[in-house]
N, C-alpha and C positions, 0 to 999 in steps of 0.2 A: 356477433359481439362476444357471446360465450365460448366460441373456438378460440377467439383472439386473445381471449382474458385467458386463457390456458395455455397458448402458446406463448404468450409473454412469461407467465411463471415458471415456462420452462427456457426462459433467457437463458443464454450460457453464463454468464455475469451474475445471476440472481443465486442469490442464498448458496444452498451446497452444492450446486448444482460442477461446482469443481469436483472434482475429483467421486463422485456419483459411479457406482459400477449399475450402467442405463442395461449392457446386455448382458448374456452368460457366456461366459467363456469353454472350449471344446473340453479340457482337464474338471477333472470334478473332484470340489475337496472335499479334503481332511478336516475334520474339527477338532480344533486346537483346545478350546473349550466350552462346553455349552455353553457357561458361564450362569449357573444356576445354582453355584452351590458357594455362600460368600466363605466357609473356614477354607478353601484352598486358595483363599487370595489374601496376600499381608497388604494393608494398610501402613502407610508412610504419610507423615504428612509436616508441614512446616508449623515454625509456632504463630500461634493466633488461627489456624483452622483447624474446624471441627467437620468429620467425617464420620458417618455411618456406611454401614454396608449392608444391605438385606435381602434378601429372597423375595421375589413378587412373580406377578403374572407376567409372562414376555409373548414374543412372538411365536414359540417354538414348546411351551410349555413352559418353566420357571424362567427365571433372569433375575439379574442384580440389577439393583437400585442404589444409587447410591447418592444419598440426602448431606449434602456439606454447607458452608456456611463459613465466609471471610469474617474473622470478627473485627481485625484490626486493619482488612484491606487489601494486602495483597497475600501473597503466598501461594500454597499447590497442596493438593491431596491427591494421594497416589493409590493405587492399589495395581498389587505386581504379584506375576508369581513364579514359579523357575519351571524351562521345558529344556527340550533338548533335541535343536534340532539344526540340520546341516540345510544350509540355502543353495538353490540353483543358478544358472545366470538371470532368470528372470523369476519373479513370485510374485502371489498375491495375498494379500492379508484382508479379509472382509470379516466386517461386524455389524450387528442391526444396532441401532440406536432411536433414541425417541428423548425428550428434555420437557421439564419446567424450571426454566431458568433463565437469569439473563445471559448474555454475551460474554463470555469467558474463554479462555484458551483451553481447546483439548489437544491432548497430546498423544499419541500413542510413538510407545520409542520397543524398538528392539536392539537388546541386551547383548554383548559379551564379555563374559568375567574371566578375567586370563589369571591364572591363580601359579602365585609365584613357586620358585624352584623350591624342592627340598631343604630344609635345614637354614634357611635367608630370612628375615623376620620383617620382609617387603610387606604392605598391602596389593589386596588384590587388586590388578589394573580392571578398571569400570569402562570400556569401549560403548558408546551410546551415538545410537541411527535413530532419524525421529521424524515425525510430521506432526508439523507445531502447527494448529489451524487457531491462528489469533483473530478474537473478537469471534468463535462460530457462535452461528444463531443454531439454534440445537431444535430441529424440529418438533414440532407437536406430534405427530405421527411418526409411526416406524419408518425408517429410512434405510436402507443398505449402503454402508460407506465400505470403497475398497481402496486400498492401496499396494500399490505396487512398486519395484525394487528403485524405479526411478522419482517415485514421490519422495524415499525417504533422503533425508541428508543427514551428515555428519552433524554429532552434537558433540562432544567431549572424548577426551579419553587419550592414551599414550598413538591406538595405533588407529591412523585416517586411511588407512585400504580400504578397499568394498569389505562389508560383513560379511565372513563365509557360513558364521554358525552363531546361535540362538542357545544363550542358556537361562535367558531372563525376558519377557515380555511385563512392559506396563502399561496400564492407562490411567493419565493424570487432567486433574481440570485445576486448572493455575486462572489466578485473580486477572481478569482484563478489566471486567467495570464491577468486580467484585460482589457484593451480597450475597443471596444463598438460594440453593434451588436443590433439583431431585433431576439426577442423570438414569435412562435408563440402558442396560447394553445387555444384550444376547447372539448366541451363535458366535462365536471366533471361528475363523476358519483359514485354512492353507489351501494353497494348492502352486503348483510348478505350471509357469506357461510359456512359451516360447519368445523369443527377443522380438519386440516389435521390428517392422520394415520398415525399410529405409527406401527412403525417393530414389531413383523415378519409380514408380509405381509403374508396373505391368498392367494397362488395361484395357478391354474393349468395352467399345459402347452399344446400346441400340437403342430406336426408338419407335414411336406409334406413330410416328409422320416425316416425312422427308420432300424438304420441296423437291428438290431433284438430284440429280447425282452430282452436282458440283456443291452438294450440301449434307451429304450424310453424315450419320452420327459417328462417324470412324473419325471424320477431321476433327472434333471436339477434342478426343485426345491423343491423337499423333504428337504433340508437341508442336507442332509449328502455328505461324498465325494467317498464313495463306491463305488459309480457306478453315470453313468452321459448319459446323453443322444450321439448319435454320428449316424451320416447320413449314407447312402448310398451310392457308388460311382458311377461314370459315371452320373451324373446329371450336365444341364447346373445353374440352380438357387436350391437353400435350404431356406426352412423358416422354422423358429420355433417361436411361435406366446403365448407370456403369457399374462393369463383373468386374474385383477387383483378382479371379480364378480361386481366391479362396479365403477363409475369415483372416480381416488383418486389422493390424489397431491403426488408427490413424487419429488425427489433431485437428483436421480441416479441409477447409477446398480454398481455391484462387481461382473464378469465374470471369473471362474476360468477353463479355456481350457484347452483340452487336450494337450499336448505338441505338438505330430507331426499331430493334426489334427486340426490345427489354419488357420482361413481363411487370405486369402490375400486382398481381395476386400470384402467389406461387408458393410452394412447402417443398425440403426434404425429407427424405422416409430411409431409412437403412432398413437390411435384412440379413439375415444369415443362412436364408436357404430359399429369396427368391417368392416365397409362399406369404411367411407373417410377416409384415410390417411396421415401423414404429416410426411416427412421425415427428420429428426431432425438431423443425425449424417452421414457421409458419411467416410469412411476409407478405403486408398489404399495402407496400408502400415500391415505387419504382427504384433497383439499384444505382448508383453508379455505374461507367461504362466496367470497371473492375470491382470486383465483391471479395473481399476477404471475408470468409464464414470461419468463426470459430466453434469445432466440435469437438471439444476437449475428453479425451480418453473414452472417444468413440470406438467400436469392436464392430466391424460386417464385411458381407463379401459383397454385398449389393448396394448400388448410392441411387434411389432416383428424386426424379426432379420433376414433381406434378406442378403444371401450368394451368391456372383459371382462365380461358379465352374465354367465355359464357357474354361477355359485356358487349365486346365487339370483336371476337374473333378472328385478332390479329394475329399472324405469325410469331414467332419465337425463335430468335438464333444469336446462338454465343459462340465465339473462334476458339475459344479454346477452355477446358476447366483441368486442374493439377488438382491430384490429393496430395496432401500436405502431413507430412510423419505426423508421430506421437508431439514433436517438441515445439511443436508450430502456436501452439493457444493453451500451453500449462496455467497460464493464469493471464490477466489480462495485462501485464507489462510483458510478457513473451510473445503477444499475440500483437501489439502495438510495434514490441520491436523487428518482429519479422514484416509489417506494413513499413516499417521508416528505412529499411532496410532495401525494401523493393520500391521507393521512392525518393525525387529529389528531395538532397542533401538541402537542409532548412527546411522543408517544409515541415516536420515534427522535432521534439526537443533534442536536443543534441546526446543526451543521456541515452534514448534510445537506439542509438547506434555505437552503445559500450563506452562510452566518451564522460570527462568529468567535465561539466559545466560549475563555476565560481558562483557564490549567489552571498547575501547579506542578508541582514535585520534589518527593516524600519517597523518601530512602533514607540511607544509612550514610555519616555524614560522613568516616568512614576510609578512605578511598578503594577503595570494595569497586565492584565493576562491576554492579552490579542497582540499579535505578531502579525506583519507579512513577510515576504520573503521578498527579493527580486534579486534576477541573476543578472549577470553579465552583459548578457544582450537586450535585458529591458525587458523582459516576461516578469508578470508581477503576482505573486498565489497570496490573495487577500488575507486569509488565516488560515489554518492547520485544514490538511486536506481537503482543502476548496479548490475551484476551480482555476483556469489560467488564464490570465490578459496578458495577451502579446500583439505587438505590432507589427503590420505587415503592411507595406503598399505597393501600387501597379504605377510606374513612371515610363513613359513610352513603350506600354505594350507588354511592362515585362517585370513578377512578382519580384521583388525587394523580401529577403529574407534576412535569418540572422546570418547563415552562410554568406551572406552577398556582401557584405558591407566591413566596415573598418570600425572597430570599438574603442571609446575612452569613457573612464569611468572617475567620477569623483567626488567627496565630500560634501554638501554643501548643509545648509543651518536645519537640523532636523532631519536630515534626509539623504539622498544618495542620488546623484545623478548620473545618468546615459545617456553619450551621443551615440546616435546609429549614424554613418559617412559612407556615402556614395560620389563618385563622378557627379551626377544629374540631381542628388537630391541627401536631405539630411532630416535627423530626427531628433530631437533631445527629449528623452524621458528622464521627470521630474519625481522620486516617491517620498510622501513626508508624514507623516504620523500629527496630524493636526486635532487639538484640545486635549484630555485628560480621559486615560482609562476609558471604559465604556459609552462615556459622552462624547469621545472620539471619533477619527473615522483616518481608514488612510486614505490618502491621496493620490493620486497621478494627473501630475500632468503633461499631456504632449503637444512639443511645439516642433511643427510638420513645415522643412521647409524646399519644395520644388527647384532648381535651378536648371535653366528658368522654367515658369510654370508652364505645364503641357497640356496639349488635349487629351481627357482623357486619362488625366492624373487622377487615382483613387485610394484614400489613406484606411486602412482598414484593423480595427482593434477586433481579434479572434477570442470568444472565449470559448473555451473547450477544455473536456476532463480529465487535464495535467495537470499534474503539483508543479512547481517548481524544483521542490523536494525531490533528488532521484531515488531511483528502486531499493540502491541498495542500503540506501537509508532504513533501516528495517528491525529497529529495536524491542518498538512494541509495537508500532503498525509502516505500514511498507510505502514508500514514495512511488513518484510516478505516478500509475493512473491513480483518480479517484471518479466516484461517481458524478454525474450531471443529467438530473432526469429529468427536471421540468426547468423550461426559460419561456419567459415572458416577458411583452416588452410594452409600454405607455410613455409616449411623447419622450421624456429624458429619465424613465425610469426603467433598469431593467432587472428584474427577479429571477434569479438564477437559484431553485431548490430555496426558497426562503432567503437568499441573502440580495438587498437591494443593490445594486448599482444608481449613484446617481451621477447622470452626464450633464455639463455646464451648455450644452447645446444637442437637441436631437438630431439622430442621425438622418441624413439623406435617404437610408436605405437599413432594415436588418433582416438577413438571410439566414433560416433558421434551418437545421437538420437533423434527422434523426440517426443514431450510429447505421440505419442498412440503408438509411441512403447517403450514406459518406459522410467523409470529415468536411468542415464548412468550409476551410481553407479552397482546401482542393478543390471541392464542387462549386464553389463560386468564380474561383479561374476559370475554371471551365465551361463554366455560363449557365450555369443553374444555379437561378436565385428566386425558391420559392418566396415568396411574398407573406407571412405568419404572423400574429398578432401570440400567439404560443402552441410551445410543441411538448410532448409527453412522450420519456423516452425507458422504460424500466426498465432496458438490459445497462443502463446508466450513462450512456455513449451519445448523447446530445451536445451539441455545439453548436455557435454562429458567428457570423462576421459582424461588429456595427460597420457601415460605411459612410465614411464621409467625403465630399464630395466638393475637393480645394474651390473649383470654379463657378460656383455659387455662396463661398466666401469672400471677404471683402481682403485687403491685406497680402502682402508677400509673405509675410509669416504665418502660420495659422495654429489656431492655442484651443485644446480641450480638455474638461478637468473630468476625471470619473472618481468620484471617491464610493468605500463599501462602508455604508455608514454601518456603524456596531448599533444606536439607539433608535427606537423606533421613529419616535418625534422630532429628528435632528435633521436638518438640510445640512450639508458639507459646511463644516464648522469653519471659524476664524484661527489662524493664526496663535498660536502660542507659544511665549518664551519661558514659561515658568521653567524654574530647575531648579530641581533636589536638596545637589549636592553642598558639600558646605565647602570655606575659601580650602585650597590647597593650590601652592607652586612647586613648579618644576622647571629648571634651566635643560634645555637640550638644543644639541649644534644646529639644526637645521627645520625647516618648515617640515620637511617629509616625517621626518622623525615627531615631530609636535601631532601631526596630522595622524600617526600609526598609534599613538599614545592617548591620542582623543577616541579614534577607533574603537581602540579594546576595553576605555571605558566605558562611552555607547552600549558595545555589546553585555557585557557586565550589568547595564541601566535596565537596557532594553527586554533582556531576556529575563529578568526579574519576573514575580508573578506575587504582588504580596511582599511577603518576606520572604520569600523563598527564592532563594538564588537557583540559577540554572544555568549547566555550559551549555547549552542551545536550547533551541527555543520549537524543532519539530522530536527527532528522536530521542534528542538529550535532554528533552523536560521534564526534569527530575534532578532532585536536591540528593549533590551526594555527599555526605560530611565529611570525603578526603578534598573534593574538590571545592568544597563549601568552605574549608578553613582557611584554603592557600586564598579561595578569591577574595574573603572576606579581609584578609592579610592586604590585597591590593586596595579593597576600599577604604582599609583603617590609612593607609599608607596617603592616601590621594585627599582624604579630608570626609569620609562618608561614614562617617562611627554610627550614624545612625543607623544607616542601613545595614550597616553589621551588625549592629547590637540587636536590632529586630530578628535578624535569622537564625543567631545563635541562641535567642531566647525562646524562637519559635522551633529551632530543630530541637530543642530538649523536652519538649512534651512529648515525643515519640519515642521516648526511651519505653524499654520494656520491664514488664515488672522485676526480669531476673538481676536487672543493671545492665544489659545487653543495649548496645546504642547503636539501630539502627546505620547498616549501609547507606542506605538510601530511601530517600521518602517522595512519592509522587502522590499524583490526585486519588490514590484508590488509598493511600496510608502507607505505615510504615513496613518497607520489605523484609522476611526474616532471614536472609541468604545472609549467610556468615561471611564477613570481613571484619577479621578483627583485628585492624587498625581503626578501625570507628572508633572505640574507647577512648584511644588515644587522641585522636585527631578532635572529637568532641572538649577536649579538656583541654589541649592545647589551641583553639579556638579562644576560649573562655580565659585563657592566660595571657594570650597576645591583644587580645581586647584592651584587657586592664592595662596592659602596658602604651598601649597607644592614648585608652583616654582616661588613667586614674579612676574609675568608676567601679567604688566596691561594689553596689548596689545590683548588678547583673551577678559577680559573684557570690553575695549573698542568697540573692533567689533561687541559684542552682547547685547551693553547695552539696544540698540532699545527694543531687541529682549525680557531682563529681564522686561522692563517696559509692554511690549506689553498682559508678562504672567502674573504679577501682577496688571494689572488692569481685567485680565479674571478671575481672584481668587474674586476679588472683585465685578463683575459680580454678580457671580454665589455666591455669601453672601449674596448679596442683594437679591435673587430669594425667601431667606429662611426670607430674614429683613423686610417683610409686615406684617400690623391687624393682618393676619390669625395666625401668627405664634407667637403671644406676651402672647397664653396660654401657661403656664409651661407642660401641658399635650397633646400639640400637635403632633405629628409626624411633622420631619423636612422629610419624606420621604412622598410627594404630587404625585399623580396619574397625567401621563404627566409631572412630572419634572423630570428635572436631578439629581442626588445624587448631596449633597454639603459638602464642609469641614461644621462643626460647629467651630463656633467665637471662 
């Protein structure tokens, strides 16, 4: 049990375990900076955080600490300091770190300042490369984090080529669930390493057992599927051991096994010289006939594969296993899309084969803060990265995907409806947003219909650890995968990570898996249908089918409801028509048009949270006061004074002391990133109010508040109304200032 519980923590999925430099690499570095001494490093920081920096104990002998503290929520505290240094085709940047703090984004960026020509009175161009780790959990122990030239990406700046040179290094912790803690960092270090390999990998294999010569470890990776290497029987352990001739980085393996010669207990081990060993993966649970292993910014020249036979001393043989470059399992939507990619077209979301999938809002037009999503095809993500309910079923023999079928999508009271259309068979998903806020719950319902009904017809709702949401959705946290670690299921209830599923009829059947023994879809086509009452998955990759089973229902049509209640106490609620808004008409030519116009207010209702308006409801939740004023302009316009009067009443307590009016304000508080049309847009909000409903009374209560922003406009005019600025060919854009309106 104690190996197990170790090997799970060493998930590839779990905690840092991204981007983690596991080996040492053949180049030996430089150190960039001890990082023990805090006067060589400037301090930056946004308004409302507070940053210290101090010398403590580290790993190496001194180290910086660095004690910050959100006051008003969000922001960034920076500490940088200038080097000078020319980059190769590949590099690596490693630093130790260790945290008491919560979940916040660390950033480490590297700098180049391109400093304009002679006699031109340009600022300097700021070029910024970065690895933005949002939401890290910052260990309690020392950790080694490294990154390398393919971690980083473009962040700002005139010129987006590769960075050839370093004249600036920073590291920043920016507000994700905000509050305050103590970071600590020691040892920076460089070094030059050569370009990872690129597939097909050169390799030979060998092993400790060979049934016979039409089985040796050589056919494992010849590439073909002929023939495949396969053991001995009656052995307590099995290895088969692949030289890759010399240390190379790689991403993964693709293990394709024999069917009834699949081990049950088995690990991999990398090395770099054959001798010491580091056991990377541990698994106690049988694969799929195919295993995508993801070994994210793995480093060896050696890969083996210890086999537990001890129970019953079965054989062991797989046809074929490929190493998989650097780019194969960067993160777990890169590893998801290289599996969708090597599989039929529908059987995973469409997003992950580079593709936009359509998706909407249903939720509580009263401004309740729970959202689901559903796309196109009738996948439906309960609330914010949760998991996915999608429909799939088997009609003569043969999976019904979103691929397979014909789409129509339409309006209906509360909700949004999907026909899925076949030849043989048809599905209409129903999603509605039923009661009020919290005491809510959404809904689905699917009405499944055969034509005509088969033997052997089986209608199957998958949930598994997709968003709706896709990847590159990625503002504050990333679409695509999410986690799913524990499901469990009772008679019509099923607990997915804490959130209930409740079903209007139980299922016939639910097949539960764990992510190494495959995706539930797949492995239940294929006829593994372990039998669970619950399963426990920490690298977060848990999934399952419910199944229902048309020919022990009654009826040609067949109808199941699943709602995810929000309140503990709540069976799938009744029906409601309550609404909002107050009377407003509108004449428009045609039903499509009424229908497009009903839409955008929905979304407008829907994506509400409070008072606080929102242009969406996953990445864009968040009140921005240029978007907040034109939407509120549609609410005043439509009959909803109400609901505007509360946001523009609610976005003005976020103002800052200086008169500064907030960008934008989410759940952590107000942002201090300058856009200064805020001012403006906040005052002109509060003007077009009045003019729609007469109501001095909002601008009485915030007239402090217009004087406070109108004197910060006039600030910041003055910053630009000095000598310097009285040549007609000056730049109003000064190095260390703030942007400003021009007069």
């Amino acid at each position: 049990m104690l190996r197990r519980c170790v090997m799970r923590m060493r998930g590839w999925m779990s905690g840092l375990v991204w981007m983690l430099a596991a080996i040492r690499a053949v180049a030996q570095p430089t150190l960039v900076d001890p990082l023990d001494d805090p006067r060589g490093w400037k301090i930056v920081t946004s308004e409302g955080v507070k940053l210290n920096v101090v010398r403590d104990d580290g790993l190496h002998g001194g180290c910086l600490r660095l004690d910050y503290e959100f006051t008003t929520g969000a922001g960034y505290g920076i500490i940088e300091r200038s080097v000078s240094m020319d980059l190769p085709s590949n590099f690596e940047f490693a630093f130790d770190i260790r945290g008491e703090s919560p979940a916040n984004n660390l950033e480490f960026k590297i700098i180049r300042d391109d400093v304009p020509a002679a006699g031109t009175n340009a600022p300097a161009a700021e070029n910024v490369w970065w690895v933005n780790r949002k939401g890290f959990e910052f260990p309690g122990d020392w950790t080694r984090i490294s990154y390398k030239r393919r971690h980083f990406t473009f962040g700002w700046g005139p010129d987006t080529s590769a960075i050839a040179r370093v004249t600036r290094v920073q590291f920043a912790i920016a507000s994700f669930n905000g509050g305050k803690g103590s970071v600590w960092l020691d040892h920076l270090t460089f070094r030059p390493m050569d370009l990872p390999a690129v597939e097909p990998f050169s390799i030979t294999a060998a092993a400790g057992s060979e049934q016979d010569d039409a089985h040796k470890a050589e056919f494992a990776v010849d590439g073909k599927d002929d023939l495949g290497w396969r053991s001995a029987e009656g052995l307590h352990t099995i290895s088969l051991t692949l030289d890759l001739g010399s240390l190379k980085e790689f991403g993964g393996l693709v293990i394709d096994w024999e069917k009834d010669y699949r081990p049950q207990i088995w690990n991999i081990r990398l090395s770099e010289d054959g001798r010491s060993w580091i056991e990377t993966k541990f698994f106690d649970v049988m694969p799929s006939e195919r295993s995508w292993i993801a070994l994210p910014d793995s480093q060896a020249r050696y890969i083996r594969f210890m086999f537990d036979t001890s129970a019953d001393r079965r054989a062991i043989g797989l046809r074929e296993v490929k190493v998989r470059d650097v780019n194969f399992a960067t993160t777990p939507n890169a590893y998801y899309a290289a599996i969708a990619k090597d599989s039929r077209v529908g059987l995973y979301p469409k997003y992950f084969l580079g593709k936009q999938t359509y998706w909407t809002v249903v939720g509580d037009a009263n401004g309740g803060d729970k959202e689901a999503l559903i796309d196109e095809y009738g996948a439906v993500e309960v609330d914010k990265q949760s998991f996915r309910i999608e429909p799939f079923w088997i009609v003569n023999g043969r999976l019904v995907t979103w691929a397979d079928a014909k789409h129509r999508q339409a309006l209906v009271d509360d909700g949004v409806q999907i026909t899925r259309e076949t030849s043989d068979s048809a599905c209409t998903i129903t999603a509605t947003f039923e009661g009020v806020g919290r005491e809510g719950a959404v809904e689905m319902n699917y009405t499944f219909e055969p034509r005509p009904k088969a033997d052997g017809t089986l209608f199957l709702l998958a949930i598994r650890p997709f968003q709706v949401n896709p990847p590159w959705q990625n503002l504050n946290y990333e679409g695509g995968w999410t986690p799913v670690r524990s499901i469990e299921v009772a008679d019509r209830t099923i607990v997915c990570d804490g959130r209930k599923l409740i079903l209007s009829e139980a299922p016939t059947m639910v097949a539960m898996f764990t992510g190494a023994e495959g995706d539930a879809v797949r492995e239940f086509v294929a006829g593994n249908r372990p039998l669970r009452e619950r399963i426990e998955d920490q690298s977060g990759n848990a999934s399952c089918v419910l199944v229902f089973d048309p020919s022990k229902m009654s009826g040609a049509t067949l109808r199941w409801a699943v709602g995810e209640k929000f309140a503990e106490d709540r069976d799938l609620p009744a029906i409601s028509s309550e609404s909002s808004s107050e009377s407003a008409s509108i004449r428009v030519p045609n039903a499509q048009i009424a229908q497009t116009f009903l839409a955008q207010q929905r979304y407008i209702m829907i994506n509400r949270d409070g008072p606080a308006i929102h242009p969406g409801s996953r990445t864009y939740e968040r009140s921005w006061i240029r978007d907040g004023s034109l939407t509120s302009a549609a609410l005043l316009a439509t009959g909803h004074t109400k609901e505007a009067r509360a946001f523009i009443d609610w976005y003005g307590k976020f103002q800052f002391d200086s008169g500064k009016v907030p960008c934008v304000v989410d759940a952590r508080g107000p942002d201090p990133v300058p856009e200064h049309d805020s001012h403006g847009q906040y005052i002109y909000a509060l003007m077009n109010y009045y003019r729609f409903a007469r109501d001095r009374t909002l601008l009485d209560a915030n007239y402090d508040r217009v004087k406070k922003a109108v004197a910060y406009i006039e600030s910041l005019i003055a910053q630009r109304s000095t000598p310097e600025f009285d040549d007609a060919n000056a730049t109003r854009q000064e190095p260390g200032k703030s942007p400003v309106p021009v007069r």
